[in-house]
C-alpha positions as CSV (number, residue, x, y, z in Angstrom):
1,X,0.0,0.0,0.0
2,X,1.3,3.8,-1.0
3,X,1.6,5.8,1.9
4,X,-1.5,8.6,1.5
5,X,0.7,11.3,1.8
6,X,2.9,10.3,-1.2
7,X,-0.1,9.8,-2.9
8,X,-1.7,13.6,-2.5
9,X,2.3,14.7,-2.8
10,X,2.8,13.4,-6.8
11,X,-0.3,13.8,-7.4
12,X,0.1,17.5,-7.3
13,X,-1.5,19.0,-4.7
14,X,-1.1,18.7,-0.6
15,X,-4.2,18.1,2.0
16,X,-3.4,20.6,4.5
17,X,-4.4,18.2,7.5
18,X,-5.9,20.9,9.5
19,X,-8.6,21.9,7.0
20,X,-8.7,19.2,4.3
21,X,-8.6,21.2,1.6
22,X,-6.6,20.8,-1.5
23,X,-3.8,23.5,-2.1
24,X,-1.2,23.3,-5.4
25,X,2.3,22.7,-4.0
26,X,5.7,24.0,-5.7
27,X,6.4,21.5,-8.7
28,X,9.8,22.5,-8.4
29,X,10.4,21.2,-5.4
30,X,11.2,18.4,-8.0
31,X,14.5,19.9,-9.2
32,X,15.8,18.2,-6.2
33,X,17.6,15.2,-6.6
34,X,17.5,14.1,-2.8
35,X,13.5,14.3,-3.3
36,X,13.1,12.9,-6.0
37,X,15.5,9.7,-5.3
38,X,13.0,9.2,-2.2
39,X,9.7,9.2,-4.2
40,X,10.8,7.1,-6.8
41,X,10.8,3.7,-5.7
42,X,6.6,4.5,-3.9
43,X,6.0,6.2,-7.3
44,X,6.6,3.4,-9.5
45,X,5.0,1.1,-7.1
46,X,1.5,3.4,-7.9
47,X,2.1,3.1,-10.9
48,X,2.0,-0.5,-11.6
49,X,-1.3,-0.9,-9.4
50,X,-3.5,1.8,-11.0
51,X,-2.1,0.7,-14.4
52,X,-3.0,-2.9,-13.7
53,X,-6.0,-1.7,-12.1
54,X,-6.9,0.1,-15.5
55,X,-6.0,-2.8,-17.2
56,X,-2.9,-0.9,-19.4
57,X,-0.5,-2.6,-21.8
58,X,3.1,-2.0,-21.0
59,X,3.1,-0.2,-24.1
60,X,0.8,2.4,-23.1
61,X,2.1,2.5,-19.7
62,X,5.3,3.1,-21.4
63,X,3.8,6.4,-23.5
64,X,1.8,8.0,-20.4
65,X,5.6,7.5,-18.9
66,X,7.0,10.1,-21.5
67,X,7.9,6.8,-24.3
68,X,9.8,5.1,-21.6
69,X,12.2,2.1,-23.2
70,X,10.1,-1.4,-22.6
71,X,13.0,-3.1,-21.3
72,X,13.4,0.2,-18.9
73,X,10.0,-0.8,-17.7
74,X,10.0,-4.1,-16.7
75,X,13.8,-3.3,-14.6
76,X,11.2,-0.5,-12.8
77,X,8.4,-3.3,-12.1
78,X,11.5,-5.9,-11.0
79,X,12.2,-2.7,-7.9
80,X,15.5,-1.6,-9.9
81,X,15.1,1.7,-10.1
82,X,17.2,4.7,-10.3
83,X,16.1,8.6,-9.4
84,X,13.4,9.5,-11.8
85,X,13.2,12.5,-13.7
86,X,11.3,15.5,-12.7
87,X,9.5,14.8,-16.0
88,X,8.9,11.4,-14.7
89,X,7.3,12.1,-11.3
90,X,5.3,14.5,-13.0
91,X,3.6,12.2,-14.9
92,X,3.3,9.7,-12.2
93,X,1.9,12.3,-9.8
94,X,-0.9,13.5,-12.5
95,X,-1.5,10.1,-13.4
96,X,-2.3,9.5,-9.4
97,X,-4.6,12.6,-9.6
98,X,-6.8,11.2,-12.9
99,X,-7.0,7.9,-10.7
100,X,-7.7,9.9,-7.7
101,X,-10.7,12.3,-9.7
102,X,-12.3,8.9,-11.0
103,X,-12.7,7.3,-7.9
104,X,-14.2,10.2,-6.2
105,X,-16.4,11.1,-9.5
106,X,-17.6,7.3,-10.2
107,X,-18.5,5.1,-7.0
108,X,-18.4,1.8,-8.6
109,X,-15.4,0.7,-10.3
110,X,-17.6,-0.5,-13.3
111,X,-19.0,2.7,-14.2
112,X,-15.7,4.1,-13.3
113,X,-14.4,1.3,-16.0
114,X,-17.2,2.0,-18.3
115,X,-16.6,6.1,-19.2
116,X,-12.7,5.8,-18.8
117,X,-12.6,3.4,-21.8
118,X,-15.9,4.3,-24.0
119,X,-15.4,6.7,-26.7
120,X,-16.2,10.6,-25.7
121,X,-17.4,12.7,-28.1
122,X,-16.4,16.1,-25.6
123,X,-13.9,18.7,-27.2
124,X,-10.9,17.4,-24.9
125,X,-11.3,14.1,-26.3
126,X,-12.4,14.4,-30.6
127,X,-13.9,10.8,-30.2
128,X,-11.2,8.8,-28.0
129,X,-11.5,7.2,-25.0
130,X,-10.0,9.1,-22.0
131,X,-7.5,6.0,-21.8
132,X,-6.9,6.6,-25.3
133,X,-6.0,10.4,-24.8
134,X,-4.1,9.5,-21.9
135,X,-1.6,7.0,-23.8
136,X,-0.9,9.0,-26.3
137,X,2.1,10.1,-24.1
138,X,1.8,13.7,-24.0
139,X,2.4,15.7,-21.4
140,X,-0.6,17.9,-22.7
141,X,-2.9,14.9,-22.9
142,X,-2.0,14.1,-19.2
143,X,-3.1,17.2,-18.0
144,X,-6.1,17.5,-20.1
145,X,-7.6,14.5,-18.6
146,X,-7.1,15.8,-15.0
147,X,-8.6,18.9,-15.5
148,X,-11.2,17.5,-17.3
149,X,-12.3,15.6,-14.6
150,X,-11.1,18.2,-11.9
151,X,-13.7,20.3,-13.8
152,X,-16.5,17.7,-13.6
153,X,-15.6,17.3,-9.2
154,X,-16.3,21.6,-9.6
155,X,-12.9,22.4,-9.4
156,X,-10.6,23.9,-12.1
C-alpha cells in the first residue's frame, strides 16, 4: 500500500491536515535530486497498481511515462530503479490525480471502467477514450484528462 501522503504529494497537490482542503504545491520542489530519489521507488510502485488496475499494456504504460524504453519498464516493475526525472514524477503524480478524480467522480469501479474506456465525443477528447488520450504520451494529454475531470468534481 502507497503511503497517503505520497499519494496527494505526486499527485500535485497537498491536504493541509488541518482543513482538508486541497492546495497546489511547488512543482519545483522536484528539481531536487534528494526528493526525487525518495519518491521514486513509492511512485513506481502506484504506478503499476493503477495501471494494472486500468488494465494498461506495458506499451501504453510506457507512453503516459514520457515513451519510456520497454526493457526500462520491466527493470522499474522488478524494484531496480534509479532517481526518476522531474518529468517522470510529473507524470506519475498527475497520473495519481486522474486515478484519484475517478474514484471520487464514479463510486463503482464499473462505471468508473465503463466512461474511462468508452469513446467521448467532448472537445478534450475528438472521439477517443479518456484511456486513449491518456496513452498518447503527452504531457498535454495528461493534463487535459485531470482537469477535465477536476472540472467535472467543480474544481478547475
Amino acid at each position: 500500500m502507497i503511503p497517503l501522503g505520497h499519494a496527494f504529494m505526486l499527485s500535485a497537490i497537498d491536504v493541509t491536515p488541518e482543513s482538508g482542503h486541497e492546495s497546489p504545491i511547488d512543482l519545483t520542489a522536484l528539481q531536487d535530486v534528494q526528493l526525487r530519489k525518495s519518491y521514486s521507488q513509492v511512485s513506481v510502485k502506484a504506478f503499476i497498481r493503477i495501471s494494472e488496475k486500468w488494465g494498461l499494456t506495458i506499451g501504453e504504460r510506457c507512453a503516459i511515462l514520457g515513451g519510456l524504453p520497454k526493457q526500462t519498464y520491466y527493470k522499474w516493475a522488478k524494484g531496480s530503479m534509479g532517481t526518476l526525472s522531474r518529468d517522470q514524477l510529473e507524470r506519475i503524480g498527475v497520473t495519481l490525480g486522474i486515478f484519484k478524480a475517478l474514484k471520487l467522480l464514479f463510486r463503482d469501479e464499473e462505471g468508473r471502467m465503463r466512461w474511462f474506456k468508452a469513446a467521448n465525443q467532448d472537445y478534450a477528447f475528438k472521439g477517443l477514450s479518456p484511456v486513449q488520450r491518456l496513452t498518447q504520451g503527452g504531457m498535454l494529454d495528461l493534463y487535459a484528462l485531470r482537469q477535465y475531470l477536476d472540472a467535472l468534481r467543480g474544481g478547475l
